[in-house]
C-alpha positions as CSV (number, residue, x, y, z in Angstrom):
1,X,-23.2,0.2,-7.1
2,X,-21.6,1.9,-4.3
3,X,-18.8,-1.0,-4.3
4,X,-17.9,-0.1,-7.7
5,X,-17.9,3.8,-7.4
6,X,-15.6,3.8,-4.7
7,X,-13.3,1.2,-5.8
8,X,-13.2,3.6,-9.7
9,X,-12.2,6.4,-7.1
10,X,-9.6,4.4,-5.2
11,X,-8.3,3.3,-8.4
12,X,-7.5,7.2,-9.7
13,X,-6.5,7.8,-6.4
14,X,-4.0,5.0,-6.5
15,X,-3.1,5.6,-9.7
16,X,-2.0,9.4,-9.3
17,X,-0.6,8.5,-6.6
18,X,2.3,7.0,-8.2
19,X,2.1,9.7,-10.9
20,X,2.2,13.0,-9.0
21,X,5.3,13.5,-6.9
22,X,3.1,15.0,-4.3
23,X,1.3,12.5,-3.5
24,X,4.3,9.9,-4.8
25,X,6.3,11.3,-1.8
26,X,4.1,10.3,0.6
27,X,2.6,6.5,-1.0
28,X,6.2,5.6,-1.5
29,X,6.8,4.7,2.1
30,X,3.8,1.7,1.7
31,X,6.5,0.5,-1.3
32,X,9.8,0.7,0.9
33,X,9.4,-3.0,2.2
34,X,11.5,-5.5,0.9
35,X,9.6,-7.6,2.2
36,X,5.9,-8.3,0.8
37,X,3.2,-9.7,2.9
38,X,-0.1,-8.2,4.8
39,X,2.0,-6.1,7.0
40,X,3.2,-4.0,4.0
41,X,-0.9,-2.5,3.8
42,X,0.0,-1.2,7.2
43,X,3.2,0.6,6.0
44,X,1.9,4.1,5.3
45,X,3.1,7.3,5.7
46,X,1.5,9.4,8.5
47,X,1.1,12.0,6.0
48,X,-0.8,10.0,3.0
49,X,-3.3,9.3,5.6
50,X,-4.0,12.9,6.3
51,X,-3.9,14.0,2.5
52,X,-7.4,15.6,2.6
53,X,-6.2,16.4,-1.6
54,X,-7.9,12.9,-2.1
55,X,-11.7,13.3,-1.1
56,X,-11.7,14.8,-4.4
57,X,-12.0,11.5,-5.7
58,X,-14.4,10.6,-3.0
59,X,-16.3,13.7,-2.1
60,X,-18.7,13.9,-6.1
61,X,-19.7,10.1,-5.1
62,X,-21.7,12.3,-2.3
63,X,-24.2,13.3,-4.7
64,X,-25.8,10.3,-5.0
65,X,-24.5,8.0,-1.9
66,X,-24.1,8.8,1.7
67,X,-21.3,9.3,3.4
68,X,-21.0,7.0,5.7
69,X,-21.6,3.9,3.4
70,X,-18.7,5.8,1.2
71,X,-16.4,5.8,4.0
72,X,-17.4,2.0,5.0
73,X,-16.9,0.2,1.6
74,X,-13.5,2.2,1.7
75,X,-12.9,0.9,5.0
76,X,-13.7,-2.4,3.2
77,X,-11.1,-1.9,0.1
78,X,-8.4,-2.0,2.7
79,X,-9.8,-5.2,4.7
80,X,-9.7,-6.4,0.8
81,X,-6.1,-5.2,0.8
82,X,-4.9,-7.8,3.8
83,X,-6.2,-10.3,1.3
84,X,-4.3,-9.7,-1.8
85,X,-0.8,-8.5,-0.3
86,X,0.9,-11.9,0.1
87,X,2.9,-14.2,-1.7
88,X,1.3,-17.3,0.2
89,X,-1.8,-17.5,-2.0
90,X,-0.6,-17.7,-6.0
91,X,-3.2,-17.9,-9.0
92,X,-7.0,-18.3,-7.9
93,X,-8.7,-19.3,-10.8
94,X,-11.5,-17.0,-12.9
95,X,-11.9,-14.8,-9.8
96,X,-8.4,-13.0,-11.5
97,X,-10.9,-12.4,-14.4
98,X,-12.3,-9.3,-12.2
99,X,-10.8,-9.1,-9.1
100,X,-7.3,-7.7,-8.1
101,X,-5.3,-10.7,-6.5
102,X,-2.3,-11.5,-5.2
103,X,-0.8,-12.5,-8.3
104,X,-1.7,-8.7,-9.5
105,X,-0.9,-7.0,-6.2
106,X,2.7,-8.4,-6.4
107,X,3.1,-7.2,-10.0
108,X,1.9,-3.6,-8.4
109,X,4.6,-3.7,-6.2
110,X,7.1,-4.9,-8.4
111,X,10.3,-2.8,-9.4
112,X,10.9,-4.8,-11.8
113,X,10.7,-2.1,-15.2
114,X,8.5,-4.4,-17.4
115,X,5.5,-4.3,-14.2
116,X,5.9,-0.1,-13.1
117,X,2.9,1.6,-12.5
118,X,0.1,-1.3,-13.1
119,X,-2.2,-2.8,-11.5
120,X,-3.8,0.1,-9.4
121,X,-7.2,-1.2,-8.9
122,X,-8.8,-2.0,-5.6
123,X,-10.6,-4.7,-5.8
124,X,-12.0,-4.9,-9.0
125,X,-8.8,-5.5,-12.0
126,X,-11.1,-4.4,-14.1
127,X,-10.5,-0.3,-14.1
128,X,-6.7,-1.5,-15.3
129,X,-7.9,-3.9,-18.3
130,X,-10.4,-0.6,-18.8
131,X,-7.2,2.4,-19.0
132,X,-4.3,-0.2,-20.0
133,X,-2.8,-0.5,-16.9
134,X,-3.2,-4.5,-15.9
135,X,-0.2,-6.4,-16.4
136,X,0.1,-10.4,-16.3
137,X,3.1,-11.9,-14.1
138,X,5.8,-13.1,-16.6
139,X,8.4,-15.3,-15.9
140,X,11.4,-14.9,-13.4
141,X,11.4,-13.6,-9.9
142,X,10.0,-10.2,-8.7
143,X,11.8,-7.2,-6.9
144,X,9.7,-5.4,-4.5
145,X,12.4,-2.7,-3.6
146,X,12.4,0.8,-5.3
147,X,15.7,2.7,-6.1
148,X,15.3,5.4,-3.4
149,X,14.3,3.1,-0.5
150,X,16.1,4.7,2.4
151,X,18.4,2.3,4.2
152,X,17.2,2.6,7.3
153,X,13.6,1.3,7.6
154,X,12.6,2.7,11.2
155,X,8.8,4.0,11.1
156,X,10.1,7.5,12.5
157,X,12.8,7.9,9.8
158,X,10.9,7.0,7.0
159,X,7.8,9.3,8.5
160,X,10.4,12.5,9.1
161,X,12.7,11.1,5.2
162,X,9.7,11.9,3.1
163,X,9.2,15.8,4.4
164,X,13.0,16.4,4.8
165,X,14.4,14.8,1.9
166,X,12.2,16.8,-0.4
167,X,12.5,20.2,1.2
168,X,16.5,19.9,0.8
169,X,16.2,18.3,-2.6
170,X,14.0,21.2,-3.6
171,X,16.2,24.0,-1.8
172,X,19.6,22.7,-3.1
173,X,17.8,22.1,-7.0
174,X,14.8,23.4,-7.6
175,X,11.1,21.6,-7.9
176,X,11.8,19.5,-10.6
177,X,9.7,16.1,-12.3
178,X,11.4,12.2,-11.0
179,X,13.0,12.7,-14.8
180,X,15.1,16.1,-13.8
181,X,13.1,18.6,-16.2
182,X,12.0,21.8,-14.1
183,X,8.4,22.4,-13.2
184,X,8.2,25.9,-13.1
């Protein structure tokens, strides 16, 4: 029970993660690599790990299940992550029936327009077949780079990019959403 209450958190985590810039600013530096294999669970932004915004999704599981075993099976969701982030290991059989697996992962980190924002889920697939997120692989090859990866792919630049960039953005144009319309 506790596996599948904190993998439906990670999964709205995950998911409004790539919906809110906010939080979008900071989770886009674990999509920067061009390159897609275990290492790229490691790419995170300094700041995404500090985001204290998302023990929202965590903190009501409290109620009913302690802390500390909250905190392990997330620990455990990102062991789970090393798994499924590579392109060594294709299709595995009925365990895709539940499970997020490489197959899905790569879809997640796709740019490729047809597989944006899917496949959010943990380790369970299922909270995407549940909110119409899940997407199959189709045919022909998949891009893992997003349009405003920097060119320089340095830890520090990429750590100091994602506070700069948007304080200059924002001082020169206003807050505004990804699709230019103004916030305020």
């Amino acid at each position: 029970l506790c596996l599948l209450l904190v993998d439906f958190s990670y999964y709205w985590s995950h998911r409004l993660s790539h919906k809110i810039d906010y939080l979008w600013a900071f989770h886009q530096v674990h999509h920067y690599s061009e390159q897609y294999n275990c290492a790229t669970v490691m790419q995170r932004s300094i700041m995404e790990l500090l985001q204290f915004c998302k023990c929202i999704f965590y903190s009501p599981l409290a109620i009913f299940i302690h802390p500390y075993y909250i905190i392990k099976t997330r620990e455990f969701i990102y062991l789970y992550q090393l798994f499924i982030h590579t392109e060594v290991i294709k299709k595995v059989g009925s365990f895709e029936g539940i499970f997020n697996t490489p197959n899905y992962q790569r879809i997640h980190h796709s740019f490729n327009r047809a597989y944006l924002d899917k496949n959010y889920g943990g380790i369970f697939i299922l909270w995407d077949r549940m909110f119409g997120t899940f997407k199959e692989k189709g045919s022909g090859p998949i891009d893992y780079s997003i349009p405003e990866s920097p060119q320089c792919y340095g830890i520090l630049y990429q750590q100091v990019r994602i506070i700069i960039s948007p304080a200059i953005t924002y001082t020169i144009q206003g807050v505004s959403e990804k699709g230019g319309k103004n916030k305020l």
